[in-house]
Structure formats: C-alpha cells, structure tokens
Residue frames as a rotation matrix with the C-alpha (Angstrom) as fourth column:
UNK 1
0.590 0.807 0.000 0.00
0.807 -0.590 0.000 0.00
0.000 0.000 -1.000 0.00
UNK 2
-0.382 -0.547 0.745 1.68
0.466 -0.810 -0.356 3.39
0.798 0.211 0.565 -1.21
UNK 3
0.706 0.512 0.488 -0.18
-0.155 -0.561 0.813 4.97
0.691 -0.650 -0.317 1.64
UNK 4
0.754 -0.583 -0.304 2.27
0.636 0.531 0.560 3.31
-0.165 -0.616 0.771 4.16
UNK 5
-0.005 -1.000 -0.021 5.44
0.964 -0.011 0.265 4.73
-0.265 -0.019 0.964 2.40
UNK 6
0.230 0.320 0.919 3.89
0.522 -0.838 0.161 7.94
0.821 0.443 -0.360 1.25
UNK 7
0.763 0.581 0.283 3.73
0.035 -0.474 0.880 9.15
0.645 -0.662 -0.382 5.18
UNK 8
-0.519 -0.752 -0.407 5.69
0.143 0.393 -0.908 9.35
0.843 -0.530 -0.097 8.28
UNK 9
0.358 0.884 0.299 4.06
0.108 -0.357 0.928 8.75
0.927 -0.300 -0.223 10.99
UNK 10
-0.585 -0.427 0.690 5.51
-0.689 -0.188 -0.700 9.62
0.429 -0.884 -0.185 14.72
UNK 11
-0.336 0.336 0.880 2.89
-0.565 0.676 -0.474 6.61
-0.754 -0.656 -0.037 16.41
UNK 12
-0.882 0.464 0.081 1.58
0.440 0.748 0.497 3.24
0.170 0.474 -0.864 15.08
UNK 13
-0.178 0.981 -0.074 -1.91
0.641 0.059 -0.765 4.59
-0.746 -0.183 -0.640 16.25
UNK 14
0.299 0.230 -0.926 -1.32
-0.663 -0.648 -0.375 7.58
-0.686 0.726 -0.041 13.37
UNK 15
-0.817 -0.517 -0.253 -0.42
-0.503 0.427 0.751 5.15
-0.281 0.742 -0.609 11.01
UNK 16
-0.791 0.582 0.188 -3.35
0.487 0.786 -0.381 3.18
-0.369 -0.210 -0.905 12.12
UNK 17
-0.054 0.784 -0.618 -5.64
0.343 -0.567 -0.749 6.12
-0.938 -0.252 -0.239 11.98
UNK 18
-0.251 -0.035 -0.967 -4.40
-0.864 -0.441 0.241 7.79
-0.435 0.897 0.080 8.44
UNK 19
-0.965 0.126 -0.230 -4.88
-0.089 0.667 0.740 4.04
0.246 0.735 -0.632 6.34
UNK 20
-0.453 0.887 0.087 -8.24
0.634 0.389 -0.668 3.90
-0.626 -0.247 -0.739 8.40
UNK 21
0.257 0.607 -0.752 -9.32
-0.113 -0.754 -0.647 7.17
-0.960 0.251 -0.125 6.26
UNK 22
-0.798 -0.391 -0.459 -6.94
-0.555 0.176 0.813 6.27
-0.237 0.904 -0.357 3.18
UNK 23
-0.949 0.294 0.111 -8.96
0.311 0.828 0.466 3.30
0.045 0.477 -0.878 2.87
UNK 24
-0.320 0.849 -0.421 -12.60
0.679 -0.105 -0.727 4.83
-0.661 -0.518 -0.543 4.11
UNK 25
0.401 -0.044 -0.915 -12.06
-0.220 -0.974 -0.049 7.97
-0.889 0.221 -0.400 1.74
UNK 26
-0.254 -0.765 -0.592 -10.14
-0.870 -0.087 0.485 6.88
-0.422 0.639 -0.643 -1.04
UNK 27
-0.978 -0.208 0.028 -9.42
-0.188 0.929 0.318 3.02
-0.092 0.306 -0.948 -1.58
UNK 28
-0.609 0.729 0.312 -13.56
0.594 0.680 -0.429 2.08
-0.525 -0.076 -0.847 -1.21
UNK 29
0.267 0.471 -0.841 -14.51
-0.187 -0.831 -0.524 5.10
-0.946 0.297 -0.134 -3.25
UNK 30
-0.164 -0.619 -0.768 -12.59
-0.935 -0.151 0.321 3.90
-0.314 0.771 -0.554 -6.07
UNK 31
-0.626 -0.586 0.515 -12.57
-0.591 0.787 0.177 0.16
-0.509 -0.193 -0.839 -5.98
UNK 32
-0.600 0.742 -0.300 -14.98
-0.757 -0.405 0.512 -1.96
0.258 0.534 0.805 -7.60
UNK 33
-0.306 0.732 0.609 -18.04
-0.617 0.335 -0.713 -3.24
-0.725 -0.593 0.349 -6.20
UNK 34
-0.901 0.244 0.358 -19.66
0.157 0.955 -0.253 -6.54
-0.403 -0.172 -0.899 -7.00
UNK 35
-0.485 0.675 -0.557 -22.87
0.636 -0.166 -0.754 -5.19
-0.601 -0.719 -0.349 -5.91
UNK 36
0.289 0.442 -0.849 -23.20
-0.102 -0.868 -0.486 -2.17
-0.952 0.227 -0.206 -8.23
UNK 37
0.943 -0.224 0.247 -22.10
0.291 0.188 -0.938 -3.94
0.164 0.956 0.243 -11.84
UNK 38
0.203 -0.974 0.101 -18.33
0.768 0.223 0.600 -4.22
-0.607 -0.044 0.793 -10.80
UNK 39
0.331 -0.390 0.859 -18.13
0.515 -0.688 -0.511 -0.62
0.791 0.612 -0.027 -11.09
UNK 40
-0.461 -0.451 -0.764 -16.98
0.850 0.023 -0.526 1.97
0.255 -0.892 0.373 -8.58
UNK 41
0.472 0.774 -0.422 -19.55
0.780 -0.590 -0.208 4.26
-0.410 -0.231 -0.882 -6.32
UNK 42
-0.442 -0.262 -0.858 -17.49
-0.029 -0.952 0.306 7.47
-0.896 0.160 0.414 -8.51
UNK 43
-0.972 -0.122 0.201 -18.30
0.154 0.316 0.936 6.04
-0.178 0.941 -0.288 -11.51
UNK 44
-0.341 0.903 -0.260 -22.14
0.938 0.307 -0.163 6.08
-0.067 -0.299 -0.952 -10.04
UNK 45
0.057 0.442 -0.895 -22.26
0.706 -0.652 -0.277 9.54
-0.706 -0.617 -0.349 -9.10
C-alpha cells in the first residue's frame, strides 16, 4: 500500500488512523463493487 510509504508517521496509532481514512475515503470510493455492476460508487455519481 503506497499509503504506508507515502507518510511518516511519529505513532503506530497515526499510522493506524491515516490508512483507516486512506482506505474509508479513497481506496472504497474507487474500488470496484460486486454489488453495483463491478463498477466503482465514482463512476455512479
């Protein structure tokens, strides 16, 4: 995950926290869904 090496973080818990939003914000906004014709919810909107 480029997120990881993109950053420094000064605690594992900010590391923990920033990939929780990478991935919440970013990575599931993009990806593609099953669910919705293996497209991705941007593609939707």
């Amino acid at each position: 995950m480029s997120e990881v090496y993109l950053n420094e973080y000064a605690t594992f818990n900010d590391a923990l926290e920033n990939i929780g939003r990478f991935i919440e914000e970013v990575y599931n906004s993009k990806r593609l869904h099953s669910s919705i014709g293996y497209k991705s919810p941007i593609k939707l909107a």
